[in-house]
C-alpha positions as CSV (number, residue, x, y, z in Angstrom):
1,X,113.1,-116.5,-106.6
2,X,115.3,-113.6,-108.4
3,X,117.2,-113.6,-105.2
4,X,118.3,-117.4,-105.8
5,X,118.4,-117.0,-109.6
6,X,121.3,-114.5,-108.8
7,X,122.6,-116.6,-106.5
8,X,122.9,-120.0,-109.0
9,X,124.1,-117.6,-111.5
10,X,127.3,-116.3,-109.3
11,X,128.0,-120.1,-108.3
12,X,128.3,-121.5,-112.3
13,X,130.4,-118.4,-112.6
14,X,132.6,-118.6,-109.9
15,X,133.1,-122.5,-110.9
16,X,133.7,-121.4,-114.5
17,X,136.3,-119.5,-113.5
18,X,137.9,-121.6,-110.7
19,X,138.0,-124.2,-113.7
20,X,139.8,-122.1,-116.2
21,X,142.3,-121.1,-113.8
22,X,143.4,-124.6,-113.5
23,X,143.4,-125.7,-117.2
24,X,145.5,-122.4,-117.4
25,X,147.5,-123.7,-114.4
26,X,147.5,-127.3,-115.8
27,X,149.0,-126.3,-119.2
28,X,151.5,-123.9,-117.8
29,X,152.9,-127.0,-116.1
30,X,153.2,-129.4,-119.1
31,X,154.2,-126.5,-121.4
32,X,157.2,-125.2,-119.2
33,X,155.7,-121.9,-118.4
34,X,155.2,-122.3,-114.6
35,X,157.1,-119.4,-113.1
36,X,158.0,-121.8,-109.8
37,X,158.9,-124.6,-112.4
38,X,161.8,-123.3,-113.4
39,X,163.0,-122.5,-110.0
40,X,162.4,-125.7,-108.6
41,X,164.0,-128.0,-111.5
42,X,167.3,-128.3,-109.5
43,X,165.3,-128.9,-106.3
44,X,163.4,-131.5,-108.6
45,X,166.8,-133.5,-110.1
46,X,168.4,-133.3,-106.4
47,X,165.4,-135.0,-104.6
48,X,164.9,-137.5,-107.8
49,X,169.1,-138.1,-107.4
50,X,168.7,-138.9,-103.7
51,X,165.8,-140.8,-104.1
52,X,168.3,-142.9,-106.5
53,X,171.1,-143.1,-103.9
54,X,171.6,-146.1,-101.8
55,X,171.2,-143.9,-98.5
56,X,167.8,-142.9,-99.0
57,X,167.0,-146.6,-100.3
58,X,164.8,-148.9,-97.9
59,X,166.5,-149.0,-95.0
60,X,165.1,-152.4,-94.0
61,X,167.4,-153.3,-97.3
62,X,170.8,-154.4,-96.9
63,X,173.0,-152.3,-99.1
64,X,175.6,-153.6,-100.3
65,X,178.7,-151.0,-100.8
66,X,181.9,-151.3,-102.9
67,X,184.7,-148.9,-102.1
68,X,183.7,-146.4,-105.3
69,X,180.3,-146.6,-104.6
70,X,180.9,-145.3,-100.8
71,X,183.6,-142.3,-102.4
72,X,180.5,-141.0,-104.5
73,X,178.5,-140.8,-101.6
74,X,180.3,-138.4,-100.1
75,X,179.2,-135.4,-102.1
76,X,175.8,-136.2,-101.3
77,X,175.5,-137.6,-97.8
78,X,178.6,-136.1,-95.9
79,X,177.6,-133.3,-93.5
80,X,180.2,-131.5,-93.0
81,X,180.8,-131.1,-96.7
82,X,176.8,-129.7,-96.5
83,X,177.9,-127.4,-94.0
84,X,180.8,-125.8,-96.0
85,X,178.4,-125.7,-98.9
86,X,176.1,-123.9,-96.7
87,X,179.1,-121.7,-95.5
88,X,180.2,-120.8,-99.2
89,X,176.6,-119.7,-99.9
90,X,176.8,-117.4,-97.3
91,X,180.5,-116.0,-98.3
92,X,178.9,-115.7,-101.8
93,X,176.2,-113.0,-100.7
94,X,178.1,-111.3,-98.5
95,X,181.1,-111.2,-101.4
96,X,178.3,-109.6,-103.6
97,X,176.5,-107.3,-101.6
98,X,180.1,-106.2,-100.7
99,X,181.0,-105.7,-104.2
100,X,177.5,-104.1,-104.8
101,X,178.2,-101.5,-102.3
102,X,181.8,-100.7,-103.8
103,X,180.1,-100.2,-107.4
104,X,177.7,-98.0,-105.9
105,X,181.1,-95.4,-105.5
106,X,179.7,-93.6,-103.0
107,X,181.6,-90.6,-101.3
108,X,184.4,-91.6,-98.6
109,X,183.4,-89.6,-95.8
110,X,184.4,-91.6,-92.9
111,X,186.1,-94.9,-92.0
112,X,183.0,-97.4,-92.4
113,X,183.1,-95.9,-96.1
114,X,186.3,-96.2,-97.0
115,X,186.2,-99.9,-95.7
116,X,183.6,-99.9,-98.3
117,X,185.1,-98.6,-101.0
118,X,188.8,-100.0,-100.7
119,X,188.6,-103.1,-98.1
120,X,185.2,-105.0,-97.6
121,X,184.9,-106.3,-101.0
122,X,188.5,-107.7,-101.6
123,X,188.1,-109.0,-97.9
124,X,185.0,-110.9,-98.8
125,X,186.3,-112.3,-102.4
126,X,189.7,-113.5,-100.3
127,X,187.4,-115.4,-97.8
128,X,185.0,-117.0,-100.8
129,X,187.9,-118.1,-102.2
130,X,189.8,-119.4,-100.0
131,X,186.5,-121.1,-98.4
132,X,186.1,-122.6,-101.9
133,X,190.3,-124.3,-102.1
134,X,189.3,-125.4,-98.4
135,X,186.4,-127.1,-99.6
136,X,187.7,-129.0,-102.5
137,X,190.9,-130.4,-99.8
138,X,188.4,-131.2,-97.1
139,X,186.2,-133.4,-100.1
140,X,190.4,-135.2,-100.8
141,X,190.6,-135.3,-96.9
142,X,187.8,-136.9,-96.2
143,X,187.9,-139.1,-99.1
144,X,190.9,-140.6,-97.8
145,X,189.2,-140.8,-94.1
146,X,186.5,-143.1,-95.8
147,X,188.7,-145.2,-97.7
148,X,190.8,-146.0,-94.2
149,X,187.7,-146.9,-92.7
150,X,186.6,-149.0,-95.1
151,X,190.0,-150.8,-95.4
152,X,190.3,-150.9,-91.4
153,X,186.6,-153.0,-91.3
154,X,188.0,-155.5,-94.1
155,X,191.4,-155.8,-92.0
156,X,189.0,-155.6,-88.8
157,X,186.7,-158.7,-91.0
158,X,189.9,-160.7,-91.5
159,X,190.7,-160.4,-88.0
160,X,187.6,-162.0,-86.7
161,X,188.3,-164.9,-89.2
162,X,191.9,-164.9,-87.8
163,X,190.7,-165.3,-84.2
164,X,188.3,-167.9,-84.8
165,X,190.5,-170.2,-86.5
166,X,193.2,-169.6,-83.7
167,X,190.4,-170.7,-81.1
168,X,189.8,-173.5,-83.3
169,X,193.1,-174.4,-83.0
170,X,193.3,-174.1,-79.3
171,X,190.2,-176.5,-79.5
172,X,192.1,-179.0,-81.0
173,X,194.9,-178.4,-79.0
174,X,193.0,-179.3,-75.4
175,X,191.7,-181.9,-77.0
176,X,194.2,-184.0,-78.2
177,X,196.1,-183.3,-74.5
178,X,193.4,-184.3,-72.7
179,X,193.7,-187.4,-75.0
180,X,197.2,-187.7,-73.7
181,X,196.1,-186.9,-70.3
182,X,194.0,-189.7,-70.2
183,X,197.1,-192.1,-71.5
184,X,199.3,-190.2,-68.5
185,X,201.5,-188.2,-71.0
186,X,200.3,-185.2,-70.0
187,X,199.5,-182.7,-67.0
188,X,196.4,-180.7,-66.1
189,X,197.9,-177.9,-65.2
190,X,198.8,-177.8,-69.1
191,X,194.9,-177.7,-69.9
192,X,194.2,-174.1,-67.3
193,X,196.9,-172.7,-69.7
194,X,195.0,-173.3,-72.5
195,X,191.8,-172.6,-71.5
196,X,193.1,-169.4,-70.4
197,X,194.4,-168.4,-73.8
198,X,191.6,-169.6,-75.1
199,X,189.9,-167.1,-72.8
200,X,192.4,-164.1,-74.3
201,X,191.6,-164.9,-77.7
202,X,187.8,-165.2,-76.8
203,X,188.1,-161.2,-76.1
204,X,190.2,-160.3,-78.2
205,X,187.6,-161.9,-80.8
206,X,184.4,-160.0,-79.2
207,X,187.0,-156.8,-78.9
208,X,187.2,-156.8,-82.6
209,X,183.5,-157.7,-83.5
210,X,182.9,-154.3,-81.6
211,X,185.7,-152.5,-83.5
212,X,183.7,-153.3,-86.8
213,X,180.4,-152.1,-85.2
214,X,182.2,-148.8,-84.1
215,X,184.0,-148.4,-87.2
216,X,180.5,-149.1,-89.7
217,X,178.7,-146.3,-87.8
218,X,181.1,-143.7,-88.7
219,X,181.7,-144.7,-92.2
220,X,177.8,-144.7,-92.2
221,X,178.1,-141.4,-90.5
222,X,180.5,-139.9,-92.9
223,X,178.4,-141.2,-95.9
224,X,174.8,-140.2,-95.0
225,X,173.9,-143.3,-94.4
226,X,170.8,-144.7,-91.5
227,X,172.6,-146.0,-88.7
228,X,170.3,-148.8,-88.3
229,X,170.6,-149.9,-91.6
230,X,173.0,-153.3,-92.7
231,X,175.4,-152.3,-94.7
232,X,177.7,-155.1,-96.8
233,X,181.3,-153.7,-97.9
234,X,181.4,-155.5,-101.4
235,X,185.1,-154.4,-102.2
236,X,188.3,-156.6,-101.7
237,X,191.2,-155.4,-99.3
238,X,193.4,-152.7,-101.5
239,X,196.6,-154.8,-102.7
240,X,199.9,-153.2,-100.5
241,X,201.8,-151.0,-103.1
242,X,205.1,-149.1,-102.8
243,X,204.8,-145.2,-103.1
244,X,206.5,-144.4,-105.8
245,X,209.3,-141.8,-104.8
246,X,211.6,-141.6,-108.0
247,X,211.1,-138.2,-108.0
248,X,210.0,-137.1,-104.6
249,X,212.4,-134.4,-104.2
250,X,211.1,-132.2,-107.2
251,X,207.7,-133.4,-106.0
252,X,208.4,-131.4,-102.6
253,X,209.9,-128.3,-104.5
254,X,206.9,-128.4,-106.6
255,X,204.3,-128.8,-104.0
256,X,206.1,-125.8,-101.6
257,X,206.1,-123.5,-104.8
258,X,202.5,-124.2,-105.1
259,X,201.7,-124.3,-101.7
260,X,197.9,-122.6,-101.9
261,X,199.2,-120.6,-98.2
262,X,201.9,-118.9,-99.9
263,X,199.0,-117.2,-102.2
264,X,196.4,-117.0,-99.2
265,X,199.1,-115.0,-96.7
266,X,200.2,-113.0,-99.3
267,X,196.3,-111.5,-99.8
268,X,196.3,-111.4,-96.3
269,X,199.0,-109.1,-96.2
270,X,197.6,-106.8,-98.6
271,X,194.7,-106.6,-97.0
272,X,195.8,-105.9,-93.8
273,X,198.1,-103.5,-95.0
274,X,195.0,-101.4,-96.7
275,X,193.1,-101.6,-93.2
276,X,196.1,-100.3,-91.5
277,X,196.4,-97.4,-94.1
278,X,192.2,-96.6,-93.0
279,X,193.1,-96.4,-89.4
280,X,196.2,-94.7,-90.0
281,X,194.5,-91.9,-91.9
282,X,191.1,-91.9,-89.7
283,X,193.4,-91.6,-86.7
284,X,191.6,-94.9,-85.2
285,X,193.9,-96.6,-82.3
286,X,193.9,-99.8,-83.9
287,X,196.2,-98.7,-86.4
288,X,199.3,-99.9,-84.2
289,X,197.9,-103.2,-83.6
290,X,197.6,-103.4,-87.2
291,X,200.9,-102.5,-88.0
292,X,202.0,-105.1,-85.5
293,X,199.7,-107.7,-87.3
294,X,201.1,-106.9,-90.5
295,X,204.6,-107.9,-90.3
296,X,203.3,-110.8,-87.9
297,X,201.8,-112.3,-91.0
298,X,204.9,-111.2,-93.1
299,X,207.2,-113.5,-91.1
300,X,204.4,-116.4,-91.0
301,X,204.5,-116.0,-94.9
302,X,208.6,-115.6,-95.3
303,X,208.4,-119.3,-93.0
304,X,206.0,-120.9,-94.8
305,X,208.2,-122.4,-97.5
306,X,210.4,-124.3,-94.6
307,X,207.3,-125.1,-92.7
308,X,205.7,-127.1,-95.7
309,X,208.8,-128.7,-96.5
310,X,209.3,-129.8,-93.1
311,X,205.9,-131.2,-93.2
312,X,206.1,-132.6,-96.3
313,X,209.9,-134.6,-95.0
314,X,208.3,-135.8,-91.8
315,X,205.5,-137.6,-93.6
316,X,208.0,-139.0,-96.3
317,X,210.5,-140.4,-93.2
318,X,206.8,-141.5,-91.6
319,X,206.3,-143.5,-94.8
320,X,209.7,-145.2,-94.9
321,X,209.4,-146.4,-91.4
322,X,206.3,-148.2,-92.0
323,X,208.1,-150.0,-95.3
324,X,210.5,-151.1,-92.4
325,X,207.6,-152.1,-90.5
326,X,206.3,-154.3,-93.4
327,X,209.7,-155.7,-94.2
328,X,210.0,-157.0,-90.7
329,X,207.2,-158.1,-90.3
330,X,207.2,-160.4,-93.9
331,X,210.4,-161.8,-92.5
332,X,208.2,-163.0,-89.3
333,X,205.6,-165.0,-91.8
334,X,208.4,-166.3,-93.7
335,X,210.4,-168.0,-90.8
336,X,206.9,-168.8,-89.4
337,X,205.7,-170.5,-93.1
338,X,210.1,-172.4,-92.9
339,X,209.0,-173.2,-89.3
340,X,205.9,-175.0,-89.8
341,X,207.6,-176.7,-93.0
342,X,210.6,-177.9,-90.8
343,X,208.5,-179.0,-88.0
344,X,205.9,-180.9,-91.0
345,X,209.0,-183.0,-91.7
346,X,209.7,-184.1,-87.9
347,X,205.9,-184.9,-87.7
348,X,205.8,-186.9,-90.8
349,X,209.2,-188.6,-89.0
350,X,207.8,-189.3,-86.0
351,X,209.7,-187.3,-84.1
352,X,207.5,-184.1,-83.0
353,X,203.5,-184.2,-81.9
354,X,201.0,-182.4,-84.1
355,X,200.3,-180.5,-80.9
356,X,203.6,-178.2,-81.7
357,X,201.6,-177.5,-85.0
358,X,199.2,-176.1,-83.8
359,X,200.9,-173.5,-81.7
360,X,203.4,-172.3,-84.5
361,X,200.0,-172.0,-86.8
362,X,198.8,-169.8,-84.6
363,X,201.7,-167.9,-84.6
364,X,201.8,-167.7,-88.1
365,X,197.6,-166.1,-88.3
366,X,199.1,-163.5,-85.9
367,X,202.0,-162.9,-88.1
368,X,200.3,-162.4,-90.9
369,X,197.6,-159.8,-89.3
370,X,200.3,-157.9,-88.1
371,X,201.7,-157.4,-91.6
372,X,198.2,-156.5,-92.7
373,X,198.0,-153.9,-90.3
374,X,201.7,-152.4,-91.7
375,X,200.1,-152.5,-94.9
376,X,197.1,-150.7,-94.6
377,X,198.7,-148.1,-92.2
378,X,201.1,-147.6,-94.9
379,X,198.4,-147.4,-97.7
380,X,196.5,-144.9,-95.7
381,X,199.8,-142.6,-95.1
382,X,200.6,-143.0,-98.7
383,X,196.9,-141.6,-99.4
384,X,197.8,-139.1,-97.0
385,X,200.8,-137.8,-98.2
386,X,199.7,-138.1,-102.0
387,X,197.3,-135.3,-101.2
388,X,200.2,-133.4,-99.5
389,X,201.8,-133.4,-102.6
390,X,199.1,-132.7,-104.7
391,X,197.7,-129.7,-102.8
């Protein structure tokens, strides 16, 4: 009886105490003073903000993206950018422990110490930083990569419209000559040509249904978003705009004088320099190798100034072909729109068949796809060379 007495009395205990742990535990929580709570706020926001996003929404759901919409994703879903992030974390701990170390000033007794003291801590600040400038152009790069694919599936979009109102044409084309056929104005032979580019534009059409299929998974690749899930781009086409190059050539002087390489070899140098002076002293044999790298990097550095700028007038000559591109080919539509006009008047005179209509209408849709296609090349070298500039 005592024995089970004792026994009751250590149970209400136990539970006593079990219970005012977790009121503790429960008001630590809703006053703030959770020691984990404070460490896993951040964790807390980013799950809540990806919970939000419209990749981590239903994914029976169509989602319907505008172009700004898809650009924000890109900090959040892209995976490369989460690998550089991941990358930079690491360069960040190694840049401190580095630095640690050289604060610690201990005694330069041999090579691996002097490293320490003079070398391993500027080495790891120069590869954090430049890690970081790499980032922040790959985020512009890829920016511009997501825009051109979402421009190239509206072009792709307008495409498929194109084709099926040029097989609807053709349609009406076999038709109406089987009509004359049938009144012996016409040949059969004319129809198997027909039917054949009826054939062509049949696969060009399925060719370009694929394109768009292709070209949504790796703008749902680049944004984070489920493969399997419908996606509905929600922005118009970006209207064609001429780069503005009033000032392009203090534009290039500028962008050379700031060229981010220029500051990134010239570390390099430095620090190469300061691991040659360690192997010098230490007698190590790579110390002629390094010599040999030094002024390798010197003369990459003295030629970087002529190497941007030829970069920089490549892309600029690149961009004024494709304005000759575009003017061409809005000289096509216009004699295509005078044709159609001209030939209007000979129908409405009774001179020319409707058939003839048909074919320069086509010609015409082709026309003005191939000046869409000018235009968002250009657009997308425009982006292109915009962040040339700018970097």
């Amino acid at each position: 009886m005592k024995k089970y007495i004792k026994l009751v009395a250590l149970v209400l205990i136990t539970s006593v105490a079990f219970t005012t742990s977790n009121i503790f535990a429960d008001e630590n929580q809703s006053t703030g003073n959770n020691p984990a709570s404070a460490s896993t706020t951040k964790t807390a926001e980013n799950e809540e903000a990806i919970a939000d996003s419209p990749s981590a929404a239903d994914k029976g759901a169509t989602l319907s993206l505008t172009l700004e919409e898809a650009l924000n994703l890109i900090e959040t879903g892209n995976s490369s950018l989460k690998l550089t992030d991941n990358k930079i974390a690491i360069y960040e701990k190694q840049y401190e422990q580095a630095l640690a170390r050289h604060n610690a000033n201990y005694a330069e007794v041999d090579e691996d110490s002097a490293k320490v003291r003079k070398l391993n801590h500027k080495k790891a600040l120069w590869t954090l930083e430049n890690a970081k400038y790499d980032r922040e152009k790959q985020l512009k790069d890829v920016k511009v990569q997501v825009a051109n694919q979402y421009q190239n599936i509206l072009a792709l979009q307008e495409q498929v419209k194109n084709l099926k109102l040029q097989i609807d044409n053709v349609d009406k084309y076999i038709e109406q000559l089987k009509l004359q056929i049938n009144l012996g104005m016409g040949i059969e032979s004319q129809i198997y040509a027909l039917n054949a580019q009826r054939s062509g534009l049949e696969a060009a059409l399925k060719a370009s249904q694929n394109s768009i299929t292709s070209s949504m998974i790796a703008l749902k690749k680049d944004l984070g978003i489920d493969i399997a899930r419908e996606v509905v781009l929600k922005s118009d086409l970006i209207a064609y705009k001429k780069f503005d190059d009033s000032q392009i050539n203090e534009r290039i002087a500028k962008a050379i004088e700031n060229d981010y390489d220029l500051k990134r070899y010239e570390q390099d140098v430095e620090l190469t320099e300061i691991e040659y002076d360690i192997a010098y002293y230490y007698s190590n044999g790579s110390a002629d190798q390094l010599q040999i790298s030094v002024e390798d990097k010197k003369a990459t550095l003295e030629a970087l100034p002529v190497t941007k700028e030829v970069e920089l007038r490549k892309a600029y000559n690149g961009l004024r072909s494709l304005e000759n591109s575009i003017k061409a080919a809005e000289l096509a539509v216009e004699a295509d729109i005078i044709n159609i006009k001209v030939l209007q008047k000979k129908i409405d005179a009774g001179v020319s068949s409707s058939i003839e209509m048909i074919e320069l209408q086509n010609k015409l849709l082709n026309d003005q796809y191939t000046l869409l296609q000018h235009k968002i090349s250009y657009m997308s070298a425009a982006a292109s060379f915009e962040n040339s500039l700018e970097n």
